[in-house]
N, C-alpha and C positions, 0 to 999 in steps of 0.2 A: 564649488567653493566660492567665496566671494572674495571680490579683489577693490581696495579702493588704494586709487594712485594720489597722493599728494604733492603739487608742483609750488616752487615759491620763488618771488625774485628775492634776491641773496637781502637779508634782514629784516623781510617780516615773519618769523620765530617759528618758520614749517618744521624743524627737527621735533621742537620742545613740542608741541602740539601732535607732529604723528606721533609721536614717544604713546602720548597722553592718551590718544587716538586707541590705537594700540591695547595699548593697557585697558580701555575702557569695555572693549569688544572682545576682548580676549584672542584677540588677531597675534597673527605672528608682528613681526616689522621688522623690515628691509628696508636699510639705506645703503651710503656706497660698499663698506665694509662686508655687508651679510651678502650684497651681491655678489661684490667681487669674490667672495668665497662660493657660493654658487657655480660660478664661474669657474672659479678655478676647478674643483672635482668636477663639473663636465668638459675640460681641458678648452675653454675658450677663452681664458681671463684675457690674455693680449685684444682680442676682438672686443671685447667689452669696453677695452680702456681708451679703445679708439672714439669711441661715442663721448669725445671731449667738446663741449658749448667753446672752448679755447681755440680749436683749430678747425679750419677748412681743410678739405681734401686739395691734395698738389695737384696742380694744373695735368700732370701726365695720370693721375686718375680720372678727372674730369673729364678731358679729352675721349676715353674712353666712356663711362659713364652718365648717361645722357642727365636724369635728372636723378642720382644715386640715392638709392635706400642706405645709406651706406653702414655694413652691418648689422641692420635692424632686423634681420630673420634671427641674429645671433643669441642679442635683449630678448627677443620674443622664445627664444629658447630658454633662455632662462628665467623668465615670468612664468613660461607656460611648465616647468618642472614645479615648480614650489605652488602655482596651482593647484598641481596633481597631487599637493601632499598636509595644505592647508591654507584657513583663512587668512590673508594678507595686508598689510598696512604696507602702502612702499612709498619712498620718500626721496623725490630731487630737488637740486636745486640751481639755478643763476642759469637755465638755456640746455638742461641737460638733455637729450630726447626721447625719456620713459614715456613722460604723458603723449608723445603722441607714435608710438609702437603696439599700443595694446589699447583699443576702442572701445570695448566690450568691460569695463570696469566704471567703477564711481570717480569719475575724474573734480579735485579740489585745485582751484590754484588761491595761494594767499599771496595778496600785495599789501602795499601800503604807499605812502607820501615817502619821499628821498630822505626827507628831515628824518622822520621816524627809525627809518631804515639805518640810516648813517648812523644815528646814535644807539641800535641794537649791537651795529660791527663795532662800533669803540667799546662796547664794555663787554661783550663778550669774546673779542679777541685782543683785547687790551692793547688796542693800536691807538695814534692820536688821530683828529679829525681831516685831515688831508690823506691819510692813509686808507683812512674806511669808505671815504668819498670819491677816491679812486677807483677801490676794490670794489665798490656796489656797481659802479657809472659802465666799468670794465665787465663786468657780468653780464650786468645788462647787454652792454652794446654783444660779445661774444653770443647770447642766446636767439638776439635777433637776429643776428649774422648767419648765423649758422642753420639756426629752421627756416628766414628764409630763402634760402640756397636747396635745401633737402627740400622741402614742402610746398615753398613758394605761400607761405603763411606768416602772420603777426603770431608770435609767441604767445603774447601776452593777451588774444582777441578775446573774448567772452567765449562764444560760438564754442568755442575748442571743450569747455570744460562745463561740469556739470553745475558746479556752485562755487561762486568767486566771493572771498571776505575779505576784505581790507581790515585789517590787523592792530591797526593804531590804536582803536580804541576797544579794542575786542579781549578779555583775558583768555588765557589759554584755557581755563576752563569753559567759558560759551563759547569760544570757537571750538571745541570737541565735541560742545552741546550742538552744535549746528550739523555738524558735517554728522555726526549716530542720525539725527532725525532727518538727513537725507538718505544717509545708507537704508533708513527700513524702507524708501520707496519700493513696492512690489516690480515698479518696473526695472529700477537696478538691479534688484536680486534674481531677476530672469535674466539682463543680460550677461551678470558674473557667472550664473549657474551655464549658461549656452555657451559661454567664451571656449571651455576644453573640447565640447563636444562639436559645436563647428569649424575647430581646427583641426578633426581628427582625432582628439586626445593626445595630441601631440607631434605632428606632421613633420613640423621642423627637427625636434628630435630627432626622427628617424632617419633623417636626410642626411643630417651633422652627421648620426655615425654611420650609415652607408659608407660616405666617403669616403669617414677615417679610416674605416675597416679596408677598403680600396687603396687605402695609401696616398689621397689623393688632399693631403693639408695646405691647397694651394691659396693664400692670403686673399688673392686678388680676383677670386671666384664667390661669384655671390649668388645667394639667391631668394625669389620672394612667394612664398604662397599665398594664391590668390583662390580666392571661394574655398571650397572644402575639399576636392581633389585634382586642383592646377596649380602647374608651380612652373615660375618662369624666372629661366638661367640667364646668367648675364654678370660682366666681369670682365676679364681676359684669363685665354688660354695661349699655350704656346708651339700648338698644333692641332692641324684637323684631326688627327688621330685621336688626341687631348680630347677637343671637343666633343667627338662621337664618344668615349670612352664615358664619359661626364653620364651623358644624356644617359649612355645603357644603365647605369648604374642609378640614378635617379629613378629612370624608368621602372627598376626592380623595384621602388620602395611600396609597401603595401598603402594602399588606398590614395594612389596617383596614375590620375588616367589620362590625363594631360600634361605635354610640356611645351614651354615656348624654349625654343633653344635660342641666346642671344648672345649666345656668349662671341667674342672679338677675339680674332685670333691676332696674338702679335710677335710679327718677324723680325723687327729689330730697324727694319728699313726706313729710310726716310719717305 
């Protein structure tokens, strides 16, 4: 299946454009909405909605988590379902961390000038101009904040994404016209087509519901798959029994033959 991700900082007009996108390619599209439903029938919406550009992890997760993926096996659960079921348009915005959960896609980011930006939030959220210049400057700072802490990366760096358009003077219709004559590159469409097949067809999934099925819905348990059958645990537990129990169960999931067990046990003690 092919997947292109659309990123934008908050006002140059990514919705109106994936929409377009979309439609053009006859792609599904996914923004927060179609995810979070996603989300919900695979029973992770809470995890999903933690992957907020607005807030940092509290200092008593840090502490534990050295440089935190923090729920991005979960996102990657749910990119990698809708994958398995068609071609995709997906769409964030203002620091969210889709574009960098899932590598192997057509990555877009649209910017623009602040000016430009400022005056898309006053008319299409019918705010006055101190309100929209807030709420842009606020996004911003939240996006950088936040990847760089997960990543140790600029959001906004070129490097990160396949093709960058600054939007000001661009209509939604050639910026759709740009981004289709990037998707036919042969070499994007090998790496959309290899994305399910080098994660297993879906690794994370299987992991998710082992657990569940274990009973084992513990928030602060994480985990991340590395290459195509290692997966490395890490999080807090709240015993070494916990943590053996984890591992065996993991251990069972088909096409995993490695783990890193990392997980923190924590006693409560100073």
């Amino acid at each position: 299946m092919y997947l292109i991700l659309v990123s934008e900082v908050l006002g140059a007009g990514g919705e109106k454009i994936a929409k377009k996108l979309a439609e053009g390619l006859k792609y599904d599209f996914f923004g927060k909405k179609e995810l979070e439903k996603v989300a919900t029938e695979m029973g992770i919406l809470s995890d999903i909605q933690k992957l907020d550009g607005s807030k940092l992890p509290s200092k008593f997760t840090r502490f534990f988590e050295e440089k935190p993926n923090i729920n991005l096996d979960r996102i990657q659960s749910v990119i990698l379902k809708i994958a398995e079921r068609c071609d995709a348009v997906f769409f964030v915005s203002g620091g969210k961390l889709l574009p960098y959960s899932f590598h192997r896609a057509l990555h877009v980011l649209l910017t623009g000038t602040i000016e430009k930006r400022v005056q898309r939030v006053i008319e299409e959220k019918e705010v006055d101009r101190e309100v929209a210049e807030k709420t842009v400057n606020q996004s911003d700072s939240n996006g950088m904040r936040f990847v760089k802490y997960i990543f140790n990366e600029d959001w906004l760096s070129p490097h990160l994404y396949d093709l960058v358009l600054n939007t000001d003077r661009l209509s939604v219709k050639s910026a759709v016209k740009m981004v289709i004559q990037a998707s036919e590159s042969e070499a994007i469409k090998e790496c959309s087509i290899e994305t399910v097949k080098d994660l297993g067809g879906s690794l994370p999934d299987r992991i998710e519901s082992a657990l569940r099925e274990a009973g084992l819905p513990n928030p602060n348990l994480l985990f991340t798959v590395q290459d195509t059958d290692s997966v490395r645990l890490h999080g807090i537990v709240y015993s070494l029994e916990e943590k053996e129990r984890i591992e065996r169960i993991v251990k069972g999931v088909e096409g995993i033959k490695k783990i890193a067990n990392e997980l923190a046990i924590f006693t409560g003690e100073e």
